[in-house]
PAFIMI-292376 format. One record per residue: residue number from 1; residue in one letter; x, y, z of N, C-alpha, C, O, CB in turn. Coordinates in steps of 0.02 Angstrom, whole numbers, plus 50000, padded with zeros to 5 digits. Each point is the difference from the previous one (the first is absolute). Glycine has a CB too. Layout:
{r NUM,'A',{X,Y,Z},{X,Y,Z},{X,Y,Z},{X,Y,Z},{X,Y,Z}}
...
//
This chain:
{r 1,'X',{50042,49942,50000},{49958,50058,50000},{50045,50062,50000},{50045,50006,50041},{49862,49932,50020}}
{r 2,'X',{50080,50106,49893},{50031,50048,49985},{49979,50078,50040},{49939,50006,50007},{50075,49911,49882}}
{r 3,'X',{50015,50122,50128},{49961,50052,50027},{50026,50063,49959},{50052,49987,49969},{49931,49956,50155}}
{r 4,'X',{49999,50109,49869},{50000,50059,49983},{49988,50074,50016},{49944,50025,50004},{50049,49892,49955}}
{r 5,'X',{50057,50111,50048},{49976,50062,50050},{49993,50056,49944},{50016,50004,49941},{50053,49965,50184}}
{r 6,'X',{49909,50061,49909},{49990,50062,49929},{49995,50063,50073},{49973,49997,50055},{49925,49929,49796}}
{r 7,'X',{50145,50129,50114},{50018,50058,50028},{49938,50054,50007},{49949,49990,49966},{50170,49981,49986}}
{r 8,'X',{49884,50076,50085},{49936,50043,49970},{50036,50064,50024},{50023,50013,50055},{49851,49909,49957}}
{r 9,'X',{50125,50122,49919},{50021,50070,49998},{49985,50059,50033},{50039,50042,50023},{49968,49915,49900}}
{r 10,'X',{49930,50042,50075},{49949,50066,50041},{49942,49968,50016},{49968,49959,49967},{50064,50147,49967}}
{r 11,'X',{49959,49915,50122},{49919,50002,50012},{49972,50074,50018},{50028,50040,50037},{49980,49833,50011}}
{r 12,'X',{49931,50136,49919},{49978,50074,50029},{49934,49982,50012},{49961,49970,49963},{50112,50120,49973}}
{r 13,'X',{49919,49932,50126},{49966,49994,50046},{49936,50078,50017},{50028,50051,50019},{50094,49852,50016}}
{r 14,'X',{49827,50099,49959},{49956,50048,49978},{49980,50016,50076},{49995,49965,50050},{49966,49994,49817}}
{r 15,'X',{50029,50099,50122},{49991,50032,50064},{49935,49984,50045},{49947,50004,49969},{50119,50081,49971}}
{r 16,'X',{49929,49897,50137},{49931,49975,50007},{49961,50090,50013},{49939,50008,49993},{50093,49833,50073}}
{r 17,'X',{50011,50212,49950},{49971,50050,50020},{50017,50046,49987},{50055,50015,50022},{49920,49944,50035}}
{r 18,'X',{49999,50078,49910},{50011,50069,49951},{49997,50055,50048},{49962,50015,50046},{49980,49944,49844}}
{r 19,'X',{50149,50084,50064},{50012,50041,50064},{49945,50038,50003},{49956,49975,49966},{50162,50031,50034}}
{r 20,'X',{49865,50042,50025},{49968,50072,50002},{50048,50060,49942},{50060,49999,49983},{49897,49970,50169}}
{r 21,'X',{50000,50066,49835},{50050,50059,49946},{50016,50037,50057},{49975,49996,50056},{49968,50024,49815}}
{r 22,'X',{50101,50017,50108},{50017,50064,50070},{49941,50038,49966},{49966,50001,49949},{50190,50018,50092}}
{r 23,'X',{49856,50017,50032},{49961,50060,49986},{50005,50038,49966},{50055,50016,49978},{49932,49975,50088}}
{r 24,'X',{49966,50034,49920},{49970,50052,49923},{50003,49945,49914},{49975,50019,49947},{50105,50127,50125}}
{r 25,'X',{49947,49805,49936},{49992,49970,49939},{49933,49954,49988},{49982,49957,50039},{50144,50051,49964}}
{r 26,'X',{49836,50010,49927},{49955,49938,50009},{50012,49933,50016},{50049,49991,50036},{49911,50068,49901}}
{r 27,'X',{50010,49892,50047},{50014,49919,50025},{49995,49974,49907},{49964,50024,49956},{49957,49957,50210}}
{r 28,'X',{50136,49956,49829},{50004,49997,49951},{49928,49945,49972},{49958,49973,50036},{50187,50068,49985}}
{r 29,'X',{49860,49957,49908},{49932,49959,49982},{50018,49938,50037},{50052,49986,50030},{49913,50060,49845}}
{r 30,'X',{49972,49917,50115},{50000,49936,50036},{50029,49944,49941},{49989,50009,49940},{49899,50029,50149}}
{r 31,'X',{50149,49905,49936},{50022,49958,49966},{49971,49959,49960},{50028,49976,49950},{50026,50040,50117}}
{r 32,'X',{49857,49969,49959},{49976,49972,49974},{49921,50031,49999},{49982,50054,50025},{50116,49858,49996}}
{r 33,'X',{49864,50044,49946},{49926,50048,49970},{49988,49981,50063},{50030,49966,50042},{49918,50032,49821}}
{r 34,'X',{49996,50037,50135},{49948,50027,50046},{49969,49909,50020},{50011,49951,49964},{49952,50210,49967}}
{r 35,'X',{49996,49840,50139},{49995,49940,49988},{49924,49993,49997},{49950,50031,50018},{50164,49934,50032}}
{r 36,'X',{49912,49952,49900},{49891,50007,49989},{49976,50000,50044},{49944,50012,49980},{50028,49931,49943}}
{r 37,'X',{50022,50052,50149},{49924,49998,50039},{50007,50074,50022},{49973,50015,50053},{50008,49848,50001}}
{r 38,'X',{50045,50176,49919},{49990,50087,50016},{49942,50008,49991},{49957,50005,50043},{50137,50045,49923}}
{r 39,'X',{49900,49953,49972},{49926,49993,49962},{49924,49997,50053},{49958,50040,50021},{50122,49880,49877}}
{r 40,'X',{49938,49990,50109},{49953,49991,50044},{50007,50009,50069},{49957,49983,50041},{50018,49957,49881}}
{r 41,'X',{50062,50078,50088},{49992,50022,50073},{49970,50069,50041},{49986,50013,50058},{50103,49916,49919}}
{r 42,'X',{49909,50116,49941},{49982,50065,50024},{49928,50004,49975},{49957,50036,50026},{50163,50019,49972}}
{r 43,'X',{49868,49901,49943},{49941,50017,49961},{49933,49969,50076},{50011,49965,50049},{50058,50010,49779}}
{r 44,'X',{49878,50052,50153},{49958,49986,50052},{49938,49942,49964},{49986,50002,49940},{50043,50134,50128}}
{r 45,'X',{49938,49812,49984},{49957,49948,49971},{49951,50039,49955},{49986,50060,50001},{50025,49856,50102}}
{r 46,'X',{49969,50037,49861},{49945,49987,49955},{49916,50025,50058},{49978,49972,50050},{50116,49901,49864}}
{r 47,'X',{49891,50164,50066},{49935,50009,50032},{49926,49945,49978},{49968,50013,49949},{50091,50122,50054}}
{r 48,'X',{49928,49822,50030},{49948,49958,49997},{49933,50031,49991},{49997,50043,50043},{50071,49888,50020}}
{r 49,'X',{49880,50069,49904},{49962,50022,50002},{49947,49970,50042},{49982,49942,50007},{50066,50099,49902}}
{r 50,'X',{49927,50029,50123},{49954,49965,50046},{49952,49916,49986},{49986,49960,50044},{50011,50184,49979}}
{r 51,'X',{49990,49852,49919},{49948,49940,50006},{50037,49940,49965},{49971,49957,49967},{49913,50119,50030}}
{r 52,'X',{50189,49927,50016},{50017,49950,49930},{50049,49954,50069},{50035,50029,50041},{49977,50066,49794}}
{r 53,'X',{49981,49854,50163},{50024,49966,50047},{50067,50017,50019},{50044,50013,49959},{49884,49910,50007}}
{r 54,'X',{50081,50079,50119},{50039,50026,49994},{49986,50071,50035},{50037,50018,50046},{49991,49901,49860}}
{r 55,'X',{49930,50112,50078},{49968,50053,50023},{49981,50032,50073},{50005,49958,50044},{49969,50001,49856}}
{r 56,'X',{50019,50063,50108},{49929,50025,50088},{49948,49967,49997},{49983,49957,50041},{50023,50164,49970}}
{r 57,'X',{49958,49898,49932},{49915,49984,50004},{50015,49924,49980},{49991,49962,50048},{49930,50166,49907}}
{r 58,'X',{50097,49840,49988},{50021,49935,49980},{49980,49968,50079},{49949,49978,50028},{50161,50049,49861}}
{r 59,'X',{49975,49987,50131},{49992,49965,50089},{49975,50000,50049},{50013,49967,50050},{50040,50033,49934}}
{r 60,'X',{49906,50041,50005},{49944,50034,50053},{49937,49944,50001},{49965,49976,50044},{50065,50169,49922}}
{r 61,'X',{49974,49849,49960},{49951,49945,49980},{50010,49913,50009},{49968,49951,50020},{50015,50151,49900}}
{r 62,'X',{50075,49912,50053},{50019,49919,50030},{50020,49975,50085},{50004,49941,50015},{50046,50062,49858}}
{r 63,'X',{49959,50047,50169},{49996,50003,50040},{49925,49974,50036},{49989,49952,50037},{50111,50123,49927}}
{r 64,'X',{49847,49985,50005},{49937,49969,50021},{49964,49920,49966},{49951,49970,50021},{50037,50169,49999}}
{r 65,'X',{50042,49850,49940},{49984,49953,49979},{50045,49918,50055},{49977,49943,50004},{49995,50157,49858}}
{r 66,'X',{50086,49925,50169},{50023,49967,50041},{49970,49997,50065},{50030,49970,50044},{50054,50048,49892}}
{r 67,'X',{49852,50013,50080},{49979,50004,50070},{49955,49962,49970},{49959,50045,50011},{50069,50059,50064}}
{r 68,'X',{49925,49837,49885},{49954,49969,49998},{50003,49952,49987},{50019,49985,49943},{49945,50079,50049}}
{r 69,'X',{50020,49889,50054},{50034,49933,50019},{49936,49940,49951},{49942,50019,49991},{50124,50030,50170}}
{r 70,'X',{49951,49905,49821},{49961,49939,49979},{49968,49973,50067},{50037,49978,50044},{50043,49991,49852}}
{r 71,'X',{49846,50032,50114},{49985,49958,50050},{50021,49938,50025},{49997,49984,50060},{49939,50071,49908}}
{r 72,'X',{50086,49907,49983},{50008,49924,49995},{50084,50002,50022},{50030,49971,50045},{49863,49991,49845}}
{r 73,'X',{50127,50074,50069},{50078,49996,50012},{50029,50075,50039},{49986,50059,49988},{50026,49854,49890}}
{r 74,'X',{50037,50055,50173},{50031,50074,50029},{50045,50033,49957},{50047,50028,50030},{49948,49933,50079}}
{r 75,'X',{50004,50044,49842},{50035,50054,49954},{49977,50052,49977},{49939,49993,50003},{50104,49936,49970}}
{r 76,'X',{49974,50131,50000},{49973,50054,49964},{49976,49972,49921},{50009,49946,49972},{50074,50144,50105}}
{r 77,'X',{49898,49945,49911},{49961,49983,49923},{50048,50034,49931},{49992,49993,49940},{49868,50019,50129}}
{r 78,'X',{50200,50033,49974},{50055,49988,49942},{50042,49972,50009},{50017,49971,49949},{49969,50100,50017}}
{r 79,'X',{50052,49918,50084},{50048,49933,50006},{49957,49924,49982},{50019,49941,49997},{50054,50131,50111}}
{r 80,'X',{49867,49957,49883},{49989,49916,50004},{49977,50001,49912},{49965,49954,49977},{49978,50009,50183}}
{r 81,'X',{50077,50083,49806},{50000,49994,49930},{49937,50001,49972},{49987,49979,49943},{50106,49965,50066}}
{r 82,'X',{49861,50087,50037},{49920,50024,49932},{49990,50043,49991},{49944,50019,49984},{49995,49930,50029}}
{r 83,'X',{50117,50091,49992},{50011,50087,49958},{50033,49974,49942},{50050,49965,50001},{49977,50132,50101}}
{r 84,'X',{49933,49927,49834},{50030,49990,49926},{50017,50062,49991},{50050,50008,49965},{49888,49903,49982}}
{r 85,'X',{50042,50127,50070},{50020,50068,49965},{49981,50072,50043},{49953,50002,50038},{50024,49928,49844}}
{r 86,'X',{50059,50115,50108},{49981,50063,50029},{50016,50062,49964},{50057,50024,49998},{49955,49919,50098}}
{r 87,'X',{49932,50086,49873},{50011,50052,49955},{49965,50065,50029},{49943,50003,50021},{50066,49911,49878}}
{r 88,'X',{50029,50128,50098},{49970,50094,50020},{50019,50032,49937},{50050,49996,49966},{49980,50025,50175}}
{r 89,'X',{49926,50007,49854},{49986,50048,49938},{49961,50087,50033},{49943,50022,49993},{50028,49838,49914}}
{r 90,'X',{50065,50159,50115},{49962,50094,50023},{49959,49973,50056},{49939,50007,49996},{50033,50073,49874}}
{r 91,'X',{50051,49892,50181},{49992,49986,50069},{49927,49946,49970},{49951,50036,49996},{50107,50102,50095}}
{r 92,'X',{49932,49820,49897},{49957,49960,49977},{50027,49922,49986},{50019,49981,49944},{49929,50132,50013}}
{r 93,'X',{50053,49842,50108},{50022,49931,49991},{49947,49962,50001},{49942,49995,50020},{50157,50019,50025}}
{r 94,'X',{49965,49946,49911},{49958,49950,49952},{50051,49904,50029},{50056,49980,49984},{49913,50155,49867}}
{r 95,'X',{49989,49841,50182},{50023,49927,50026},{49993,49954,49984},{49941,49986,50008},{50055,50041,50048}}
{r 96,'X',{50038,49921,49917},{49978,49932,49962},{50002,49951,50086},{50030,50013,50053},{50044,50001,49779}}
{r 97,'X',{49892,49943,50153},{49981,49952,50098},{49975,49934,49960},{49945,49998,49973},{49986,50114,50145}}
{r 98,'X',{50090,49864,49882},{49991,49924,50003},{49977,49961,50071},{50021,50024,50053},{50071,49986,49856}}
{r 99,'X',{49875,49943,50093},{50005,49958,50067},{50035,49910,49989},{50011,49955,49959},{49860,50132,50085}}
{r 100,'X',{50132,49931,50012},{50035,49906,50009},{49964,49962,49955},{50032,49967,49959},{49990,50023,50170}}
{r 101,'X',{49909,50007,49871},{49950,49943,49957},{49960,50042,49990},{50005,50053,50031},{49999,49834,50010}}
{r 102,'X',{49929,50099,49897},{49955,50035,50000},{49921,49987,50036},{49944,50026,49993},{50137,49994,49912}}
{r 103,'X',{49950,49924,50138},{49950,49997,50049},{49990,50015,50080},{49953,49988,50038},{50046,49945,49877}}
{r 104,'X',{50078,50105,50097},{50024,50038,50051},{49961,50012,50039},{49960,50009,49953},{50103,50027,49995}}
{r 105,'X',{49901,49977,50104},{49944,50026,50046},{50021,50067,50015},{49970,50015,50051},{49996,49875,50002}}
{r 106,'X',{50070,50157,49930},{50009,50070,49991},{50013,50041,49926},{50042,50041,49984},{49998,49930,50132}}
{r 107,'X',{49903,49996,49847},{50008,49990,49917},{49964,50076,49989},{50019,50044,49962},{49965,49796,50005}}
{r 108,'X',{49955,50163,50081},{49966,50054,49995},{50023,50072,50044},{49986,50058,49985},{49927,49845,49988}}
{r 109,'X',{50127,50071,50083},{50021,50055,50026},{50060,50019,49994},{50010,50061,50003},{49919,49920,50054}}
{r 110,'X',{50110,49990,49937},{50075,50026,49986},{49988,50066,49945},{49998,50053,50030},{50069,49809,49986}}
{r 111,'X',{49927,50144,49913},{49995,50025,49963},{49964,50077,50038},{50012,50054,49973},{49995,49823,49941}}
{r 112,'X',{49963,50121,50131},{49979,50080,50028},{50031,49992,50031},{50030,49968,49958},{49878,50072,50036}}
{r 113,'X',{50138,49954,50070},{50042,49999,50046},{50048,50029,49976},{50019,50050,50029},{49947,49867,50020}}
{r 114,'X',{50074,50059,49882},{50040,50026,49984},{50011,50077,49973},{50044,50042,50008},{49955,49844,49991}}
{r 115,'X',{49939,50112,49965},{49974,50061,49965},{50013,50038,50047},{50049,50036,49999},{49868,49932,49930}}
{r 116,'X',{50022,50030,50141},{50010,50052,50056},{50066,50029,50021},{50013,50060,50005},{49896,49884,50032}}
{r 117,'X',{50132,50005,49975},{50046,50012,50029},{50063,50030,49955},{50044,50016,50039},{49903,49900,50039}}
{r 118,'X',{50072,50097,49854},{50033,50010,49964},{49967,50070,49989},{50041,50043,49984},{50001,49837,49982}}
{r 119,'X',{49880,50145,50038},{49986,50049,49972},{50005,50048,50077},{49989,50059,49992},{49936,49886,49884}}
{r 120,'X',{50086,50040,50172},{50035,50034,50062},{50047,50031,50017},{50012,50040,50045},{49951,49905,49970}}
{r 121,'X',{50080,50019,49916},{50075,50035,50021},{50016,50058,49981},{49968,50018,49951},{50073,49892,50046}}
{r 122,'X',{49999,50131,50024},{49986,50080,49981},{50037,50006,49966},{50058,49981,50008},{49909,50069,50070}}
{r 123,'X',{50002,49989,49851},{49997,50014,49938},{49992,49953,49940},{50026,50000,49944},{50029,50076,50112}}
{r 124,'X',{49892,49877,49979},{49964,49956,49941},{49933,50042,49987},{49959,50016,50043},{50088,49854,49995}}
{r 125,'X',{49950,50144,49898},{49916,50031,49998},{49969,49946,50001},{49948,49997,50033},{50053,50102,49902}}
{r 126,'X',{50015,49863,50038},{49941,49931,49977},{50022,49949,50005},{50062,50001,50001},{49888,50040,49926}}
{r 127,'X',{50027,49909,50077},{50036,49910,50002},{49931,49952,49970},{49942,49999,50019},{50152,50013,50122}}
{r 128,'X',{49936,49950,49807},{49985,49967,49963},{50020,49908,49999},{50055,49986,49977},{49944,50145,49978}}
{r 129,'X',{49963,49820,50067},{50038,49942,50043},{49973,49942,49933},{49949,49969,50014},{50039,50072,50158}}
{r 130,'X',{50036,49945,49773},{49993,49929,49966},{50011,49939,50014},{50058,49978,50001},{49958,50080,49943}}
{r 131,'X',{49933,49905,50068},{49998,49923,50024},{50028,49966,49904},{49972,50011,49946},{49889,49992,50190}}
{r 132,'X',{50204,49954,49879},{50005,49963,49951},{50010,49948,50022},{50002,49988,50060},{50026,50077,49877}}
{r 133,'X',{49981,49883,50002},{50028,49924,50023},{50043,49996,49944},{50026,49946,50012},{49873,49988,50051}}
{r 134,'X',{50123,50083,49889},{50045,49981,49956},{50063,50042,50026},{49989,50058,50017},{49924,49913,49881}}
{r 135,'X',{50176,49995,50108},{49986,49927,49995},{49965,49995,50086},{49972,50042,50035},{50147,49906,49858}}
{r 136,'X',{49896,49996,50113},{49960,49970,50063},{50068,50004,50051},{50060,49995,49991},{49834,49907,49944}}
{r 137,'X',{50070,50107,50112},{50069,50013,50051},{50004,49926,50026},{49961,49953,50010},{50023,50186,50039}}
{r 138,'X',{50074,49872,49957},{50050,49938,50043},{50042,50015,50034},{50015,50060,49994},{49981,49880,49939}}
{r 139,'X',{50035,50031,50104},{50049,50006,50076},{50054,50035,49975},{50027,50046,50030},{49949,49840,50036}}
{r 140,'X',{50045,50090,49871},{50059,50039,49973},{49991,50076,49997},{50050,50035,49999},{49976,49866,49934}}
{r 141,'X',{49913,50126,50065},{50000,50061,49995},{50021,50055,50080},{50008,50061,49999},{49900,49891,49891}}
{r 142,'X',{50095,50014,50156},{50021,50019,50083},{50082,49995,50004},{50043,49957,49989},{49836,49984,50070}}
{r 143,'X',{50118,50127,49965},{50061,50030,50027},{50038,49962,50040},{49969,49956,50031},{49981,50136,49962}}
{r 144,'X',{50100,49911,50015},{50041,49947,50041},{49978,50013,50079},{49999,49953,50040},{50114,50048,49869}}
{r 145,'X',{49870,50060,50108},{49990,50026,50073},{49916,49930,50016},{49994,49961,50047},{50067,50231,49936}}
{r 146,'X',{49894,49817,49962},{49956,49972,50006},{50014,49916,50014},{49996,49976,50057},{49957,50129,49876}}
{r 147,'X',{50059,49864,50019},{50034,49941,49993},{50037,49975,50081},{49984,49950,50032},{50036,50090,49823}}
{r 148,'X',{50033,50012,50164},{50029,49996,50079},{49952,49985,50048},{50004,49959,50046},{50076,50122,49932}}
{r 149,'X',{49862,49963,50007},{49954,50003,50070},{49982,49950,50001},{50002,49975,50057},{49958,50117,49953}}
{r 150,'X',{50015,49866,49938},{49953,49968,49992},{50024,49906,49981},{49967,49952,49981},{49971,50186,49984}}
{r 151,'X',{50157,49874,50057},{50035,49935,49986},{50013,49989,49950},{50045,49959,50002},{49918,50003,50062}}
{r 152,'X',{50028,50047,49898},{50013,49986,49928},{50103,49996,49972},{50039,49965,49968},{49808,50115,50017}}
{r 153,'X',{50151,49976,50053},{50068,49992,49991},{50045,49962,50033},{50059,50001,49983},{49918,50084,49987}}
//
């Protein structure tokens, strides 16, 4: 086995800390560009619009929609996945609600419960509550929090 050394001429070694200029001189340019998260660090967020998820009123709403529990089951009725949809249009929501089966024994009341309670929240003018069944809900549609309570996980 052969070995080999090899010499080394210079090393230059870069400064970790840049002097200061004396006084009265400016400071020289910087070595390197500017760095990208300048940008974002100064620029300010994206403003959400009130009704677009994400929002105040949006969460205001899903919020109330989290205080109304399934009789049958101790979960809320959006963790437990029979919220299809939630649309505001000029303070005017609009709710897709499915139930577990369509022979549910809160088939007739859920659908105003919800209504009431969504058209409560301040700055809903109106609330609008659609009973669907397509597709058909299944377990897969529940939140993991739901699923926990209820063993699944």
């Amino acid at each position: 086995m052969t070995t080999r050394s090899f010499e080394i001429e210079e090393v230059s070694v870069a400064p970790l800390v840049a002097k200061a200029p004396p006084v009265g001189q400016a400071a020289p340019e910087p070595l390197r560009a500017p760095d990208y998260l300048e940008g974002f660090l100064t620029a300010s967020p994206e403003r959400v619009p009130h009704e677009a998820p994400g929002g105040a009123l949006y969460e205001a709403v899903i919020a109330a929609l989290r205080d109304i529990f399934d009789p049958e089951i101790p979960v809320n009725i959006y963790d437990l996945g029979l919220i299809y949809g939630v649309d505001i249009v000029d303070g005017h929501v609009n709710v897709s609600l499915t139930l577990t089966t369509p022979h549910c024994p809160v088939a007739e009341s859920m659908p105003g419960e919800v209504e009431l309670r969504v058209a409560a929240v301040p700055g809903v003018g109106s609330a609008e509550v659609n009973l669907v069944w397509d597709p058909p809900w299944d377990p897969g549609k529940m939140s993991d929090e739901a699923k926990l309570e209820l063993g699944m996980l």
